[in-house]
C-alpha positions as CSV (number, residue, x, y, z in Angstrom):
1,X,-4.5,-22.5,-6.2
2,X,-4.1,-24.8,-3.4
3,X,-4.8,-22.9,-0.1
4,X,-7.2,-23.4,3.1
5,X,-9.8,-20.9,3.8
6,X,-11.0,-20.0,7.2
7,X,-13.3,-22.3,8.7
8,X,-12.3,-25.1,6.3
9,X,-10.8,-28.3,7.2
10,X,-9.5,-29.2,3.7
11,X,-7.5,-27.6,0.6
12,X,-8.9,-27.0,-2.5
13,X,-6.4,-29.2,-4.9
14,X,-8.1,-27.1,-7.9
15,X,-5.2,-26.1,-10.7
16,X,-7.7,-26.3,-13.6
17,X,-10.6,-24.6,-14.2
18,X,-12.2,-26.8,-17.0
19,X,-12.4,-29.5,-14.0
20,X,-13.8,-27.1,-11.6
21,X,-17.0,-29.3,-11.3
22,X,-14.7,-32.6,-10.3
23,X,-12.6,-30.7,-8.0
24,X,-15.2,-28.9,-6.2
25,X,-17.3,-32.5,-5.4
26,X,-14.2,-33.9,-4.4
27,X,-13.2,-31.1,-2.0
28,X,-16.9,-30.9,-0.8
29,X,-16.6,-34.8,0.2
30,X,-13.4,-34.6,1.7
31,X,-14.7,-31.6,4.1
32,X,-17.1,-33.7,4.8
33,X,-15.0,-36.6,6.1
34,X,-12.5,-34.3,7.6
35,X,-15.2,-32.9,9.9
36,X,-16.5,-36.3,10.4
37,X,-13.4,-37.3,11.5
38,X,-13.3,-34.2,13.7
39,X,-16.4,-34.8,15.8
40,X,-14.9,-38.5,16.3
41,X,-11.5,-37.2,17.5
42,X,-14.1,-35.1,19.7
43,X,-16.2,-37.8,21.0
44,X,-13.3,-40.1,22.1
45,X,-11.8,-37.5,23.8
46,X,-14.4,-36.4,25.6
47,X,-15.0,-40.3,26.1
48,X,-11.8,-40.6,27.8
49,X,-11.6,-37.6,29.4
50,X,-15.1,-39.1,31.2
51,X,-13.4,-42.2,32.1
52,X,-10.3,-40.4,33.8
53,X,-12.8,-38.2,35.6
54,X,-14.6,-41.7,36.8
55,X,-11.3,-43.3,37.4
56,X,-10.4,-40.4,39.4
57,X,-13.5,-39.8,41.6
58,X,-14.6,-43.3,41.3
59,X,-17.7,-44.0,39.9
60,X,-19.0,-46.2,43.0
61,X,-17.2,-44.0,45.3
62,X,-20.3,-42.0,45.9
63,X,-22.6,-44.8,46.4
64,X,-20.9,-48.2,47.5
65,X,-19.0,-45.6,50.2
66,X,-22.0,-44.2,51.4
67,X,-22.9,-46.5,54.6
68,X,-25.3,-46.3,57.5
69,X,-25.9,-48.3,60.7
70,X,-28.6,-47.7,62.3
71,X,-29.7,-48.9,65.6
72,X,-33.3,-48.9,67.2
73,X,-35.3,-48.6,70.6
74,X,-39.2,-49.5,71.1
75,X,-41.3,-51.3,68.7
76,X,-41.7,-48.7,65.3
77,X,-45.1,-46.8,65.3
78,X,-45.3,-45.8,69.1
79,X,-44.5,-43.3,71.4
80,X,-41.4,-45.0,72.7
81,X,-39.7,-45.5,69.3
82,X,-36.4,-44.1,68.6
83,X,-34.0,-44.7,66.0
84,X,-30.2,-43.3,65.2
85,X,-29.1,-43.4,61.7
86,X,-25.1,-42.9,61.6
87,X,-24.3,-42.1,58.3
88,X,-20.6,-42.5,57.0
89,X,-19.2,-41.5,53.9
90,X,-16.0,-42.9,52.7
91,X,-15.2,-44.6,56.2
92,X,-15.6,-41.2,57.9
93,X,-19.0,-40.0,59.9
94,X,-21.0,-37.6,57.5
95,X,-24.7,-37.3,59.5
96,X,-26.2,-38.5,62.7
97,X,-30.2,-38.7,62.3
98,X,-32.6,-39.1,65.4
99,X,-36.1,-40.4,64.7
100,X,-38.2,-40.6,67.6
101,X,-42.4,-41.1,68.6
102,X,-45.3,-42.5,66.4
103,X,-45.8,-39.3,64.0
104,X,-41.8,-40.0,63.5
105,X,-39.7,-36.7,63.6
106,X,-36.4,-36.7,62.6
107,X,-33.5,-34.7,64.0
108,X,-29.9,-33.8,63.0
109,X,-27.2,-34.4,65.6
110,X,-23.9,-33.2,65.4
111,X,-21.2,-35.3,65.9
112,X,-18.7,-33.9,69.3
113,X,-16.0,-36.4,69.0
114,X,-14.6,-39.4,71.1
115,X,-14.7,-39.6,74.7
116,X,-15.0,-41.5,77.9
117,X,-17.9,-42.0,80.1
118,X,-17.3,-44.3,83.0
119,X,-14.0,-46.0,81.7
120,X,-15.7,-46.8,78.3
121,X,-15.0,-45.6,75.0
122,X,-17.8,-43.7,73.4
123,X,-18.7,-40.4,71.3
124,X,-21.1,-37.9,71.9
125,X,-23.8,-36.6,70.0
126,X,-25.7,-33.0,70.6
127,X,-29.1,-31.9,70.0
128,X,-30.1,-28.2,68.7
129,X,-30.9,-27.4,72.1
130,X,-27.2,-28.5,73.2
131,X,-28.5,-31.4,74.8
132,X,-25.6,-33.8,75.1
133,X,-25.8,-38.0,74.5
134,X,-23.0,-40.2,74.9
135,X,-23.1,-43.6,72.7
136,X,-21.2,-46.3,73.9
137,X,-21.2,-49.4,72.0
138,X,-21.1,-52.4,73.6
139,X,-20.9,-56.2,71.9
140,X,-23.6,-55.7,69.5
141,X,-25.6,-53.2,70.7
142,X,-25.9,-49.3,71.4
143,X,-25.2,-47.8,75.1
144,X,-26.8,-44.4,75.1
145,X,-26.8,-42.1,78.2
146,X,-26.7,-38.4,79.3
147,X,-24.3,-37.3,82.1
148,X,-26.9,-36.8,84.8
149,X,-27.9,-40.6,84.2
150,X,-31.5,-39.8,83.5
151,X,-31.2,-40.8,79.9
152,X,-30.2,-44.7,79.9
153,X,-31.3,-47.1,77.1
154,X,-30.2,-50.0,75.2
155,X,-30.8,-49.9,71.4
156,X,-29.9,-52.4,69.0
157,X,-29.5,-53.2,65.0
158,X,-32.5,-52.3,63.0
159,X,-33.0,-54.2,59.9
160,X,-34.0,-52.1,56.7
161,X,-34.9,-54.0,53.3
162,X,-37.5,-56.5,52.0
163,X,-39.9,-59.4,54.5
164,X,-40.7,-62.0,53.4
165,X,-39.9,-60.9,49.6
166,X,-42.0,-57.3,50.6
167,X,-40.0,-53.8,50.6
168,X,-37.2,-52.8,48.9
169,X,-33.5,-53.3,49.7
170,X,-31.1,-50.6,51.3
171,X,-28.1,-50.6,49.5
172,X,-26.4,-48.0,51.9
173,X,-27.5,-50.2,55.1
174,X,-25.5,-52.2,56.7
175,X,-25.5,-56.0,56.3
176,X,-25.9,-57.0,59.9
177,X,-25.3,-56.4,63.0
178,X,-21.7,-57.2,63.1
179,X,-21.5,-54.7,59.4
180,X,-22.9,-52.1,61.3
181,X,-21.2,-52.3,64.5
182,X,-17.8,-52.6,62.1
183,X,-19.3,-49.3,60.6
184,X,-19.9,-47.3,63.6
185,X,-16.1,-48.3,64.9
186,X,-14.2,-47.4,62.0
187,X,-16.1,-43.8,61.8
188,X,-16.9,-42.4,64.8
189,X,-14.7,-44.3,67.4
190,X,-11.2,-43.9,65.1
């Protein structure tokens, strides 16, 4: 009788039982290439399923968009160093970081949105303590200041990645100073 059993992937072609030995090492080798041939359907479509997924969500979308321009004041390893790391993320701002003094801390800013601070174009950045910073840029460099004036520095591009062949590079940094300037336009001043 030619029938499949539960759990079988082939039909027994067995009609005579002096041959039973023959048909059952045949059937036995053709279960085994029908599951074979199973686990391949399998593979490929889990293969291309995978490659929609990538083509969907990109497989350098989470890296080659992830950007940062970061901008420095003071010489590193002092008490008047400070650093801001803006972080962008598919051409929108993601994270501000503050790094400050010798032991360097960092903070997380939050981002407060454009504005304008004596006729220039800026965006503001707050502290926990709801301290307030606007950044203007200006040329090639960073403009920050507070409202009451107190606050008033100048910092420019920091380069991150190897000296003289020493270090590693930063794929997520930008290029120069012009990249980074480019980068800090398009996210927080659009």
């Amino acid at each position: 009788m030619a029938y499949k059993r539960k759990d079988q992937l082939t039909v027994s072609g067995e009609w005579a039982k002096h041959l039973r030995k023959f048909f059952r090492r045949q059937f036995w080798k053709r279960e085994r290439k029908a599951g074979k041939d199973l686990i391949r359907k399998e593979r490929q479509y889990r293969l291309c399923f995978f490659v929609l997924l990538l083509s969907c969500f990109g497989s350098n979308g989470s890296l080659a968009q992830l950007k940062v321009a970061q901008y420095s004041y003071g010489k590193f390893g002092t008490d008047q160093f400070e650093k801001f790391e803006f972080w962008t993320k598919r051409s929108k701002h993601s994270e501000i970081l503050y790094t400050y003094g010798r032991s360097v801390r960092k903070i997380n800013l939050q981002y407060l949105g454009k504005s304008r601070i004596n006729g220039d174009s800026c965006f503001k950045v707050q502290f926990s303590n709801k301290y307030v910073l606007y950044v203007i840029p200006s040329g090639l460099s960073l403009k920050v200041v507070d409202s009451s004036g107190k606050y008033n520095k100048a910092f420019s591009w920091q380069y991150e990645g190897p000296i003289e062949g020493r270090g590693t590079h930063c794929d997520a940094c930008a290029d120069g100073d012009i990249d980074a300037m480019r980068i800090l336009r398009l996210a927080y001043l659009k």
